[in-house]
ZAKOLFI-559617 format. One record per residue: residue in one letter; residue number from 1; x, z, y of N, C-alpha, C in turn. Coordinates in nm, 3 decimals, decimal comma. Example, Ala and Ser with C-alpha at 12.3 -4.5 7.8 and 13.67 -1.06 7.14 Angstrom:
residues 2
   residuo   num      n_px      n_pz      n_py     ca_px     ca_pz     ca_py      c_px      c_pz      c_py
         a     1     1,319     0,780    -0,569     1,230     0,780    -0,450     1,320     0,780    -0,330
         s     2     1,285     0,708    -0,225     1,367     0,714    -0,106     1,290     0,787     0,003
***
This chain:
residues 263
   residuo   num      n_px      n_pz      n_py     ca_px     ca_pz     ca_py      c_px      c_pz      c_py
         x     1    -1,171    -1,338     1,785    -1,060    -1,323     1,690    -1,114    -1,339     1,548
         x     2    -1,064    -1,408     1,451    -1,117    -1,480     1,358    -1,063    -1,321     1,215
         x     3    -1,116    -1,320     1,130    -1,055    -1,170     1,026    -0,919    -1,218     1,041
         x     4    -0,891    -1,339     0,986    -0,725    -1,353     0,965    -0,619    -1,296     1,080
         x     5    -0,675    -1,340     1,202    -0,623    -1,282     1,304    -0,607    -1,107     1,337
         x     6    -0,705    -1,098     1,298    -0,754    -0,958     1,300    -0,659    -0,842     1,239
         x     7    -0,679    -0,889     1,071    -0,571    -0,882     1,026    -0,400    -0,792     1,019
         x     8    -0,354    -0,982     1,120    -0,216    -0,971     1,109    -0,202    -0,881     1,211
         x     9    -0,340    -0,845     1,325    -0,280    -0,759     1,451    -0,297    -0,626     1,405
         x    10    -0,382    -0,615     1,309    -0,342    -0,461     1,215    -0,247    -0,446     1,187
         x    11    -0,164    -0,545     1,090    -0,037    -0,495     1,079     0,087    -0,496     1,120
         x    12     0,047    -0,631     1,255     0,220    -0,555     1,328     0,192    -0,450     1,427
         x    13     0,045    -0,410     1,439     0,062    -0,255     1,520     0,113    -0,135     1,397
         x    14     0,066    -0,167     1,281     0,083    -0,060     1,214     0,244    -0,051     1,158
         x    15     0,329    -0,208     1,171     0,472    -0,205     1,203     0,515    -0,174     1,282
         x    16     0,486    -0,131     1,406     0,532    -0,147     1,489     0,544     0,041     1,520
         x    17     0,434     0,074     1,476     0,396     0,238     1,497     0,539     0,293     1,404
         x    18     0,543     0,207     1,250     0,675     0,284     1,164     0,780     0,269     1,230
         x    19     0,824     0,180     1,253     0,934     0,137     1,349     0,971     0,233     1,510
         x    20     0,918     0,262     1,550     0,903     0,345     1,641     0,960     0,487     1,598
         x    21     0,920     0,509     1,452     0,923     0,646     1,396     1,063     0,630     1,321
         x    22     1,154     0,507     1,270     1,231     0,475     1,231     1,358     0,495     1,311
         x    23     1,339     0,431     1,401     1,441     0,372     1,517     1,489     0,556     1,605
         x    24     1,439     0,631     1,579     1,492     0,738     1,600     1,555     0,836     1,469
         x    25     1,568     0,807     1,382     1,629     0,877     1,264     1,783     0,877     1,278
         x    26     1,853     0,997     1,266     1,982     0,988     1,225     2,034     0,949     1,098
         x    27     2,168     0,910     1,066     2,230     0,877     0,939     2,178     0,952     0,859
         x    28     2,196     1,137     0,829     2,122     1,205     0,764     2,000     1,201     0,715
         x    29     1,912     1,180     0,846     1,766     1,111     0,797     1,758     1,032     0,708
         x    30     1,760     0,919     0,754     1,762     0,819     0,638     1,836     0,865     0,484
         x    31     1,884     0,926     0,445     1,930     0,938     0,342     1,897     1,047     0,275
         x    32     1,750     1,097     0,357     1,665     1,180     0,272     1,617     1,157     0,145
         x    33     1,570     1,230     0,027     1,517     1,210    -0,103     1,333     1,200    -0,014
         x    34     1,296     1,121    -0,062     1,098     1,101    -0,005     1,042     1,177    -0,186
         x    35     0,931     1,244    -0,136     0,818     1,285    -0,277     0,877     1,165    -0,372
         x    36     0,898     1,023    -0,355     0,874     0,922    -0,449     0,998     0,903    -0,509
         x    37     1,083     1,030    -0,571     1,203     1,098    -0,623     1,258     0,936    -0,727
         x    38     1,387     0,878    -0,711     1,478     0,936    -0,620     1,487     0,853    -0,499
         x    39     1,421     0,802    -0,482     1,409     0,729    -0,328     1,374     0,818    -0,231
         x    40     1,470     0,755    -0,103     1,559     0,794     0,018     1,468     0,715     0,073
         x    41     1,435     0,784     0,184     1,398     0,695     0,335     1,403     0,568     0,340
         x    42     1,565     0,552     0,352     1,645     0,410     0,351     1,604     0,318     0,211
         x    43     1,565     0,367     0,107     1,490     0,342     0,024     1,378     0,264     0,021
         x    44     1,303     0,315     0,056     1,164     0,310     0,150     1,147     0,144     0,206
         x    45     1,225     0,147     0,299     1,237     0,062     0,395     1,295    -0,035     0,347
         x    46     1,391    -0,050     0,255     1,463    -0,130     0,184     1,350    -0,235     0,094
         x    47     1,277    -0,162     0,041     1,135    -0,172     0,000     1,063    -0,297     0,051
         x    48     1,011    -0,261     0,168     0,930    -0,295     0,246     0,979    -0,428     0,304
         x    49     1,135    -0,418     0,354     1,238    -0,547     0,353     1,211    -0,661     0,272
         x    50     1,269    -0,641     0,129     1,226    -0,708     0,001     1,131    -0,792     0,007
         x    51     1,031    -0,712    -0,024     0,869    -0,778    -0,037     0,844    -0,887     0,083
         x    52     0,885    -0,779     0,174     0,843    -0,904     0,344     0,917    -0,999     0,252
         x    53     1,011    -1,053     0,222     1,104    -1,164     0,215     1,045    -1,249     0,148
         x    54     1,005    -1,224     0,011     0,944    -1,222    -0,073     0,801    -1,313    -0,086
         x    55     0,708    -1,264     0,004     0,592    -1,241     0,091     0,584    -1,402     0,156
         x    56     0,709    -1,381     0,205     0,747    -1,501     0,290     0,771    -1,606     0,229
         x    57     0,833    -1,607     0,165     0,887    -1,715     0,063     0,755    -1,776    -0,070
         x    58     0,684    -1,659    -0,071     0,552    -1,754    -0,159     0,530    -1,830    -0,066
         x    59     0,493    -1,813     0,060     0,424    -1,904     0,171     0,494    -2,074     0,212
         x    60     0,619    -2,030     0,237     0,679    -2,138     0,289     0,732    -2,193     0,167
         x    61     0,866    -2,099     0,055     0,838    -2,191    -0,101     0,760    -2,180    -0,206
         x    62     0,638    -2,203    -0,227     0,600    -2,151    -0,341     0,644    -2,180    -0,500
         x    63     0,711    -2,286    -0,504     0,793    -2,333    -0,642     0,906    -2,238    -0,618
         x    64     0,996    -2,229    -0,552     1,086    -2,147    -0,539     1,072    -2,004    -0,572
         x    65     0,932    -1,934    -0,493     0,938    -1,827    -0,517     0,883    -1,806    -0,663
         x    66     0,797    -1,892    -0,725     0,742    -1,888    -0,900     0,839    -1,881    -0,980
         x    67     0,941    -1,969    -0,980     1,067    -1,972    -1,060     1,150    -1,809    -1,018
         x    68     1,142    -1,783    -0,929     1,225    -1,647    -0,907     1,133    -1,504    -1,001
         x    69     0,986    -1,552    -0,950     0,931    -1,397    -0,992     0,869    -1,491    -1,163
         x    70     0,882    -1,566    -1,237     0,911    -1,547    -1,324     1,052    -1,484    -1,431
         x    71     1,147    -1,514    -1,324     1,284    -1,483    -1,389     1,223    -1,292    -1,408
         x    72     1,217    -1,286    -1,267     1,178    -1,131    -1,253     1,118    -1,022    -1,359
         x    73     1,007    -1,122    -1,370     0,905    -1,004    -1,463     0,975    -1,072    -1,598
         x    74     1,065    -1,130    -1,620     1,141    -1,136    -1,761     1,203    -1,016    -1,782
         x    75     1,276    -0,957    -1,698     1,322    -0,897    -1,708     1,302    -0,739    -1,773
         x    76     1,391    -0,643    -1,839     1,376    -0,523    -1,948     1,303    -0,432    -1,782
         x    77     1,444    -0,453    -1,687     1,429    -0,333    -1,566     1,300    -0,387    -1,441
         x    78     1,200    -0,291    -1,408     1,086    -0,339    -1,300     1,188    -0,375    -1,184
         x    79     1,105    -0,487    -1,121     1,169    -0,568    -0,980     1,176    -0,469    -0,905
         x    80     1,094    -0,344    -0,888     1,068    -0,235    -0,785     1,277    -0,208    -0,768
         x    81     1,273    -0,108    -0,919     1,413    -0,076    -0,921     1,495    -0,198    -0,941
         x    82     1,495    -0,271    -0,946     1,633    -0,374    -0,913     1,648    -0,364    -0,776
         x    83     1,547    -0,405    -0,732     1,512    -0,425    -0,572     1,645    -0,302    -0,481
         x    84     1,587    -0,196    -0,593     1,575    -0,055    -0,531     1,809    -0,051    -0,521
         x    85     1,832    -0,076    -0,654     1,968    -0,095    -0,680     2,041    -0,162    -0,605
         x    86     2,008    -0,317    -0,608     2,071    -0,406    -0,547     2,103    -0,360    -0,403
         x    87     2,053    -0,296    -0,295     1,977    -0,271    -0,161     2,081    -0,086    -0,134
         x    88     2,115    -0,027    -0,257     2,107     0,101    -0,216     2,269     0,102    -0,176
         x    89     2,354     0,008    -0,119     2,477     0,068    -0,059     2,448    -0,020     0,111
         x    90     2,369    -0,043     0,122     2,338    -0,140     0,255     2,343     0,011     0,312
         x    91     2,415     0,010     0,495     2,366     0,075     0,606     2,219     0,128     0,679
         x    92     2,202     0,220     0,692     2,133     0,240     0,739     2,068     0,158     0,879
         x    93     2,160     0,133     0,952     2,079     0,058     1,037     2,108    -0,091     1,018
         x    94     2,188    -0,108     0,919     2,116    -0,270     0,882     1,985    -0,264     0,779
         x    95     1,946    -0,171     0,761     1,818    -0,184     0,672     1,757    -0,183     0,749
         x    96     1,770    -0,102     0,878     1,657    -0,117     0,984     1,612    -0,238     1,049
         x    97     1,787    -0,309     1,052     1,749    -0,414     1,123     1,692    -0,538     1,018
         x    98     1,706    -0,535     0,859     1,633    -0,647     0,836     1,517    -0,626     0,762
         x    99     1,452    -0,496     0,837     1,314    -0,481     0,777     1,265    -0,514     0,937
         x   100     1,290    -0,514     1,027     1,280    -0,520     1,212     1,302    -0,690     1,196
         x   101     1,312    -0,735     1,117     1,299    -0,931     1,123     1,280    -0,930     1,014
         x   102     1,281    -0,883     0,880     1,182    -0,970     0,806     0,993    -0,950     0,810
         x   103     0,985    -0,846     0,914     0,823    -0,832     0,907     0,800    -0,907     1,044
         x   104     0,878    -0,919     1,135     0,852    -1,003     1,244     0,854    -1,147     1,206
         x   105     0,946    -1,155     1,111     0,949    -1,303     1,045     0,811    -1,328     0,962
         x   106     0,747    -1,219     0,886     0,666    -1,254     0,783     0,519    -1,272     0,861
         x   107     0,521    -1,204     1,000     0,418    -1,175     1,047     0,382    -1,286     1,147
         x   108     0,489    -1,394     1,170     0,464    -1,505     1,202     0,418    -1,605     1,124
         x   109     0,450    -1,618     1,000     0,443    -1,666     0,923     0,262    -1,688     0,862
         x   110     0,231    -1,553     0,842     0,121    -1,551     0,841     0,015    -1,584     0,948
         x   111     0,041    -1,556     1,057     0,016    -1,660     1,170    -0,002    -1,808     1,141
         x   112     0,068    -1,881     1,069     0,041    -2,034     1,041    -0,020    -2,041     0,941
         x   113    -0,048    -1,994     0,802    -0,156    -1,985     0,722    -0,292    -2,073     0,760
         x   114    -0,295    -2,120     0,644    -0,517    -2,148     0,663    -0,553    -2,007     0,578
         x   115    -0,631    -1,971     0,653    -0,697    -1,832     0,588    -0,762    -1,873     0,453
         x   116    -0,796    -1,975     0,400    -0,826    -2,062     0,246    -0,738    -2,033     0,187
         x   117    -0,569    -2,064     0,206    -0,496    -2,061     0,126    -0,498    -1,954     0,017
         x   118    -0,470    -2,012    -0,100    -0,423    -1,862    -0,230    -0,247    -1,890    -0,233
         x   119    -0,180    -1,798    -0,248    -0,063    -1,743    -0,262    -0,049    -1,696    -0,394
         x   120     0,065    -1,766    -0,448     0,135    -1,673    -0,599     0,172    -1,545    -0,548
         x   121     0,155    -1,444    -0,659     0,244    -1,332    -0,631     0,280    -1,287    -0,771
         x   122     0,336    -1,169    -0,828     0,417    -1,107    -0,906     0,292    -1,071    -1,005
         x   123     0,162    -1,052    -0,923     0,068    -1,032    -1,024    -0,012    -1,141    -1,044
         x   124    -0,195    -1,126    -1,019    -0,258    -1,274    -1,002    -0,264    -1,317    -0,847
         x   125    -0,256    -1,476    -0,847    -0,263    -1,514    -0,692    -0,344    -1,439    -0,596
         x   126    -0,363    -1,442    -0,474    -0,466    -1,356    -0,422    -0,439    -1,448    -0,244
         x   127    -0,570    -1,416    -0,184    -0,555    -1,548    -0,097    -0,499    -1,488     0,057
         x   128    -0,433    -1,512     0,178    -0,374    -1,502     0,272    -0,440    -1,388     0,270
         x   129    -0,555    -1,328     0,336    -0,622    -1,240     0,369    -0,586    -1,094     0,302
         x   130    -0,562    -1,128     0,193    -0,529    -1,031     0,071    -0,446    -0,951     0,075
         x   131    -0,308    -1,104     0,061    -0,199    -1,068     0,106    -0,151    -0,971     0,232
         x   132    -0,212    -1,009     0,344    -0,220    -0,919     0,501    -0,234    -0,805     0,413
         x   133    -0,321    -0,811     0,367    -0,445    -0,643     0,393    -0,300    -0,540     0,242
         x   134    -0,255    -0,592     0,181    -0,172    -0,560     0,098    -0,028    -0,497     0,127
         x   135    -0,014    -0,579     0,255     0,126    -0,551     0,287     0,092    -0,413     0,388
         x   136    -0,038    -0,415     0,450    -0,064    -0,297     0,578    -0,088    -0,194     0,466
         x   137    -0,190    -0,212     0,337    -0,128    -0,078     0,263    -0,006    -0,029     0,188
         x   138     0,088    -0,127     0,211     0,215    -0,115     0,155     0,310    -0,043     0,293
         x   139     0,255    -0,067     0,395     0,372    -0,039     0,533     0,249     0,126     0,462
         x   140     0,144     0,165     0,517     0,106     0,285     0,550     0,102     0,387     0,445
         x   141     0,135     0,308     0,315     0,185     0,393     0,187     0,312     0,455     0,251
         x   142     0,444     0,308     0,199     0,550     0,399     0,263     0,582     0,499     0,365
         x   143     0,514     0,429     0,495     0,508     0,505     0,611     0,450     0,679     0,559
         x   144     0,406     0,715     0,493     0,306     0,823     0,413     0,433     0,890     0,383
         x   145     0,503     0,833     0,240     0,609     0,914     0,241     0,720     0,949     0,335
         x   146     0,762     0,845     0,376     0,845     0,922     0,514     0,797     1,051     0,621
         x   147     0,691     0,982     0,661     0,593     1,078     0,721     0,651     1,221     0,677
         x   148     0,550     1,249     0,542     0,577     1,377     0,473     0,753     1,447     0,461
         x   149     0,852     1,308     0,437     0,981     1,358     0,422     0,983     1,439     0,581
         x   150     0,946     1,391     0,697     0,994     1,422     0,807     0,927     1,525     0,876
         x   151     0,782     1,569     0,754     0,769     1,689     0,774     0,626     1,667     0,916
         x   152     0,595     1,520     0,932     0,483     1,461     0,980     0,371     1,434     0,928
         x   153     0,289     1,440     1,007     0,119     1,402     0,947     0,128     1,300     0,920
         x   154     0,041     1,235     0,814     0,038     1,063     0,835    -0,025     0,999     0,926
         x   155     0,002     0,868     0,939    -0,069     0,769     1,034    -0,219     0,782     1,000
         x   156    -0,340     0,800     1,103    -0,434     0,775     1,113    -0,502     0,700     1,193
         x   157    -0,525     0,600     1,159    -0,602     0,502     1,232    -0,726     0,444     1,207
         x   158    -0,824     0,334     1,240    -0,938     0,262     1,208    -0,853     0,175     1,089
         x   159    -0,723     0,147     1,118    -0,653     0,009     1,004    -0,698     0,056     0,901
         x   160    -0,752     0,253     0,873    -0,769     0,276     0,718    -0,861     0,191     0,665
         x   161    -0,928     0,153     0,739    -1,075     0,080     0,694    -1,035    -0,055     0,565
         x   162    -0,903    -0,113     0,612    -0,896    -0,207     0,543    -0,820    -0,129     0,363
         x   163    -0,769    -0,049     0,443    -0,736     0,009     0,295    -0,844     0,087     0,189
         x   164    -0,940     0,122     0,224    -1,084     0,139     0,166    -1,135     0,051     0,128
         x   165    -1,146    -0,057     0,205    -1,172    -0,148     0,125    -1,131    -0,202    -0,004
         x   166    -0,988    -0,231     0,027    -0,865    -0,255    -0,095    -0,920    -0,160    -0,189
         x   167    -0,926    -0,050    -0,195    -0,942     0,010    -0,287    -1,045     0,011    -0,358
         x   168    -1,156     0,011    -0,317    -1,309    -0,053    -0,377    -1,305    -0,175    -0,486
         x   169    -1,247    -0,264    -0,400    -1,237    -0,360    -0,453    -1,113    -0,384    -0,612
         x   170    -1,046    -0,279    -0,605    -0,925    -0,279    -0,667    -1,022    -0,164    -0,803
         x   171    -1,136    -0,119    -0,804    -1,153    -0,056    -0,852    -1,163    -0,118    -1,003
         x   172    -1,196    -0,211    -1,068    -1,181    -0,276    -1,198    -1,041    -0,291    -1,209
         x   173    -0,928    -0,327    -1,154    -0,817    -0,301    -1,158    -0,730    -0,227    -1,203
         x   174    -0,765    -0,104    -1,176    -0,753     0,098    -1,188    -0,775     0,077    -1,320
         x   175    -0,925     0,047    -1,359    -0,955     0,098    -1,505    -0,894     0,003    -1,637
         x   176    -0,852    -0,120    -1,608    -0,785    -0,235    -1,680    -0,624    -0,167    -1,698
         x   177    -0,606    -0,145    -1,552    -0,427    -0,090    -1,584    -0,395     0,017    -1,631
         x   178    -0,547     0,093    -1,653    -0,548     0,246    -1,750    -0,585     0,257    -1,882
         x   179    -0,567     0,108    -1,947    -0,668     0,076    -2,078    -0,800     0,137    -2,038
         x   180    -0,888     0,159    -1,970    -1,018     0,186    -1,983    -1,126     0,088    -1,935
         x   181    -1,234     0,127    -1,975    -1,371     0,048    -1,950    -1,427     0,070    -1,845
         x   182    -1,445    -0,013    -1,764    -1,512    -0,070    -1,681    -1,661     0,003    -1,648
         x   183    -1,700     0,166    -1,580    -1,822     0,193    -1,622    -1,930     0,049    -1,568
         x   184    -2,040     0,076    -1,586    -2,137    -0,059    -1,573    -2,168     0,029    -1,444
         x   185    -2,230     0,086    -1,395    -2,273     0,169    -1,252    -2,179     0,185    -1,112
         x   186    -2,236     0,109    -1,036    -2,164     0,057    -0,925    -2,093     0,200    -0,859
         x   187    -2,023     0,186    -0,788    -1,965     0,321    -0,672    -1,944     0,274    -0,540
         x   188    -1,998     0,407    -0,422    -1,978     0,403    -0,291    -1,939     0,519    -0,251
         x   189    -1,851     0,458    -0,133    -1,737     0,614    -0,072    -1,877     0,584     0,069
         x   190    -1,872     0,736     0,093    -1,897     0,737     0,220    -1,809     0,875     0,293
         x   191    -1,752     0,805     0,380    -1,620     0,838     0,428    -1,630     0,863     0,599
         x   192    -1,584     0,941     0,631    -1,601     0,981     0,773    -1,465     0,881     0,811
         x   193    -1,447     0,806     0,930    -1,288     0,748     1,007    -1,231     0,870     1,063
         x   194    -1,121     0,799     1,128    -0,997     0,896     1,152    -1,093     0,919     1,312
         x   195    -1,178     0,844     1,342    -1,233     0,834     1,560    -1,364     0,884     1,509
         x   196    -1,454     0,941     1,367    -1,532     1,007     1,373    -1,668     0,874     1,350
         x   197    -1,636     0,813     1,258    -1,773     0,691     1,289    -1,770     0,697     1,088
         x   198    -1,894     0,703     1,051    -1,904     0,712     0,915    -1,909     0,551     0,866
         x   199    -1,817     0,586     0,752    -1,803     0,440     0,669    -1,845     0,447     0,547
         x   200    -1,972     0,310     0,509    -1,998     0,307     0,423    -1,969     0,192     0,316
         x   201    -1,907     0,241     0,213    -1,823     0,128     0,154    -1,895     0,083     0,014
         x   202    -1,937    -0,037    -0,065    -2,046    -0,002    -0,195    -2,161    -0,062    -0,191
         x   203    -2,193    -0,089    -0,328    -2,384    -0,081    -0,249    -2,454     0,055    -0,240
         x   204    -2,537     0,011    -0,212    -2,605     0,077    -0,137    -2,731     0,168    -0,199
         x   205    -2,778     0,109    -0,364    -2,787     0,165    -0,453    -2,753     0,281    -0,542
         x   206    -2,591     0,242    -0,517    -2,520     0,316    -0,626    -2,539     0,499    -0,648
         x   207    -2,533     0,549    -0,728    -2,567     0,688    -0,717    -2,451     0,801    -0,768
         x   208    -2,290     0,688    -0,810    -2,204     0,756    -0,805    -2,127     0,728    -0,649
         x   209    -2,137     0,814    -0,617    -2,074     0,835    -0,445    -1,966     0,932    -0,403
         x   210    -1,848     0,874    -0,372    -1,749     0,959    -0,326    -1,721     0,993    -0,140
         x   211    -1,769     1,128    -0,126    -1,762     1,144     0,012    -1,698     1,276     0,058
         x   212    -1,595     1,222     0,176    -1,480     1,286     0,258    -1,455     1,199     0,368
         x   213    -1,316     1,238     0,377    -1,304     1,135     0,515    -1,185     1,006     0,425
         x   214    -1,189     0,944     0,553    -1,091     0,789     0,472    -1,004     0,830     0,494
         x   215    -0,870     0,917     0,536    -0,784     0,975     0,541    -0,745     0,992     0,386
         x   216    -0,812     1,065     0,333    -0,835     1,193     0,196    -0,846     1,033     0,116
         x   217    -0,945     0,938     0,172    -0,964     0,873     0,047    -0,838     0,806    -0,009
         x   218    -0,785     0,738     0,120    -0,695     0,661     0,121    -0,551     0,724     0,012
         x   219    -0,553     0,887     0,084    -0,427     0,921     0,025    -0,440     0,929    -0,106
         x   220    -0,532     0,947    -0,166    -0,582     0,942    -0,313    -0,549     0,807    -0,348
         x   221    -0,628     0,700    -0,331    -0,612     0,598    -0,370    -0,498     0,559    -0,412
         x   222    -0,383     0,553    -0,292    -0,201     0,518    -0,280    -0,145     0,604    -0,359
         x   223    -0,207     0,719    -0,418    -0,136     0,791    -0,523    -0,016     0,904    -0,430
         x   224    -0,086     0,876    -0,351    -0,010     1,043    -0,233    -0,009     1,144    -0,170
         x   225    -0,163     1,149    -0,213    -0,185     1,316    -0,238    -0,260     1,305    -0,405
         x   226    -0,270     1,408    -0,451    -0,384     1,462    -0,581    -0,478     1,511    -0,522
         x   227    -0,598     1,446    -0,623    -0,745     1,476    -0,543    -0,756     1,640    -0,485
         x   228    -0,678     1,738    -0,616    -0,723     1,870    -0,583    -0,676     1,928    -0,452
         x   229    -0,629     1,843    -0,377    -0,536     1,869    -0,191    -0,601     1,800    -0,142
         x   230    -0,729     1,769    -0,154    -0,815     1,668    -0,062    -0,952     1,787    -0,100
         x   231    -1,016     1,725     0,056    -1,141     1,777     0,024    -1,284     1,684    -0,012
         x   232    -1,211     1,558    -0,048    -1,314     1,477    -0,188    -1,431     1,530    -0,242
         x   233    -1,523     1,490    -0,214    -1,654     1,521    -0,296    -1,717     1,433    -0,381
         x   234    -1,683     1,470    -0,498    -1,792     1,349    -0,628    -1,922     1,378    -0,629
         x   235    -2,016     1,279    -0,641    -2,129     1,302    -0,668    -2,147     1,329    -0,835
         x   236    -2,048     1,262    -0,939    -2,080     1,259    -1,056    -1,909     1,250    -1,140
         x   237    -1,940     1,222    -1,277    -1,847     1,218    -1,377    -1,777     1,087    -1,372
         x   238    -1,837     0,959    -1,357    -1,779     0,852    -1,324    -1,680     0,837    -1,176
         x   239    -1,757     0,887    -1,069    -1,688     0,867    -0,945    -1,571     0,985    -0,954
         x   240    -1,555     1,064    -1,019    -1,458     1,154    -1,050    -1,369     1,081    -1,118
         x   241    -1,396     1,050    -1,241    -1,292     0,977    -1,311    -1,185     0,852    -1,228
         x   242    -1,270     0,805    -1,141    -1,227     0,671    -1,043    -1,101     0,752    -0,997
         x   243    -1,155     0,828    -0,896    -1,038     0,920    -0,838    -0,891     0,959    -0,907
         x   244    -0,951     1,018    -1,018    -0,816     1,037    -1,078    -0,731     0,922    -1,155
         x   245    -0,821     0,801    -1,142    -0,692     0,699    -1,177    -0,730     0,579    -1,065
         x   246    -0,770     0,602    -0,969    -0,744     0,518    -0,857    -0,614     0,466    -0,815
         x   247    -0,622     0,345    -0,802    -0,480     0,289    -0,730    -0,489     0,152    -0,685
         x   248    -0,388     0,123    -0,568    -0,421     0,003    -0,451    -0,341    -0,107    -0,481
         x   249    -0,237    -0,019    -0,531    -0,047    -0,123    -0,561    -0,108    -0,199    -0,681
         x   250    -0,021    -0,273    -0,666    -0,030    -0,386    -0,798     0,072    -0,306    -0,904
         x   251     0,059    -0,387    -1,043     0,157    -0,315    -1,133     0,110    -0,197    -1,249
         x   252     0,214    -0,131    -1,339     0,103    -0,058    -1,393     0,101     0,077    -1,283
         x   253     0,017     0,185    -1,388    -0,022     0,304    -1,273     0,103     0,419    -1,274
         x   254     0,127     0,447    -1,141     0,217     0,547    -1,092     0,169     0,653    -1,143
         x   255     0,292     0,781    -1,156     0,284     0,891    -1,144     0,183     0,995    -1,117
         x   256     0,158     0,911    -0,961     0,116     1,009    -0,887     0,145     1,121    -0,828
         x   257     0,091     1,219    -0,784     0,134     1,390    -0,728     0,064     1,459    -0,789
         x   258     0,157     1,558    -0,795     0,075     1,698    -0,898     0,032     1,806    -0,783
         x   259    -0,055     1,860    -0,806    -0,114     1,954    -0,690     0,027     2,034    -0,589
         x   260    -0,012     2,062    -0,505     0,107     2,137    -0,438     0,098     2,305    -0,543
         x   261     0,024     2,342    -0,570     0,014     2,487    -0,604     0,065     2,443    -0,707
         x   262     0,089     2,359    -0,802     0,207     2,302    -0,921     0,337     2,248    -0,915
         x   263     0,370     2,280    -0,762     0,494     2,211    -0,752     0,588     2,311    -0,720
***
């Protein structure tokens, strides 16, 4: 199985796991408020709909979709909340059903890809591979808040691996979308998995080191827990700082969560 492949079978298991958790919600459910205030469940998913579409459409139009997400980021209001507006009198189980075909749709799609290809997106291009690994931390973000709305643990799997990664890599990212500098001194997580096998992410040099499990890291990263609800260990002042403005999403930086003992 080639990474690309690899991949896409991360993320229609990890669709396939939300969906599962979906497809049993009542009307009420869905029209829960999630931590990510004022978005609803149905929210959520509405979300995730979008983007698949979206996703899809760089691939198969890419002039089409440039001319659209330029109109987009013209715009005063973020695409998130338009998205979020346009979407919020749809049914509940038609949101189900066209987030249940547009990721089955997108996930074929990516299937025909050359793993070479680069893809436009809303931010800078980024190439098929990217894209995958983007959308599985976008399903296991959302999936996160629902989770929590429903009063569930989150998903834990090996897929975290790819989201550790993302985040490493996203780490010049973090400090650009925070106006800050770039420290010069490399960083490595070393992170226990969800099956108990230690991951080491970084070089191998580095002597700022963040270590817990990839669970903790992850939820940090996605901006869904606060470090002080994790049991995160910094080695130093830099790998600390990372933490508290870590982030995976594209765009500028979220909110975040404020400790539970502050809420």
């Amino acid at each position: 199985m080639s990474l690309l492949e690899g991949l896409v079978e991360d993320l229609r298991v990890e669709s396939e796991e939300l969906l599962m958790v979906l497809e049993h919600l009542d009307e009420g459910q869905w029209e829960e408020l999630t931590a990510a205030t004022p978005w609803t469940i149905k929210d959520q998913v509405a979300h995730l709909a979008f983007f698949d579409d979206q996703q899809r459409l760089a691939i198969v139009d890419p002039a089409v979709f440039g001319a659209g997400a330029r109109q987009a980021l013209s715009l005063s209001t973020s695409l998130v909340d338009v998205a979020r507006d346009t979407y919020a009198g749809e049914e509940a189980g038609e949101v189900f059903e066209w987030f249940e075909t547009s990721r089955a749709d997108l996930l074929h799609t990516f299937k025909q890809c050359d793993s070479r290809q680069r893809l436009e997106w809303f931010g800078p291009s980024m190439s098929v591979a990217s894209a995958v690994t983007a959308r599985l931390m976008e399903t296991w973000t959302h999936g996160v808040d629902i989770s929590d709305t429903l009063g569930r643990p989150p998903s834990a799997s090996d897929r975290l691996r790819h989201i550790v990664r993302l985040a490493h890599r996203a780490r010049p990212f973090a400090y650009a979308s925070h106006g800050k500098e770039l420290p010069p001194t490399p960083l490595r997580f070393e992170l226990l998995s969800p099956t108990g096998e230690l991951w080491s992410e970084g070089e191998e040099e580095a002597t700022s080191v963040v270590v817990g499990s990839a669970l903790d890291l992850c939820l940090v990263a996605t901006q869904r827990r606060h470090v002080l609800d994790t049991e995160l260990v910094c080695s130093d002042i830099a790998a600390a700082e990372w933490l508290g403005i870590a982030q995976t999403f594209a765009g500028p930086p979220g909110p975040g969560r404020s400790p539970r003992e502050q809420r």
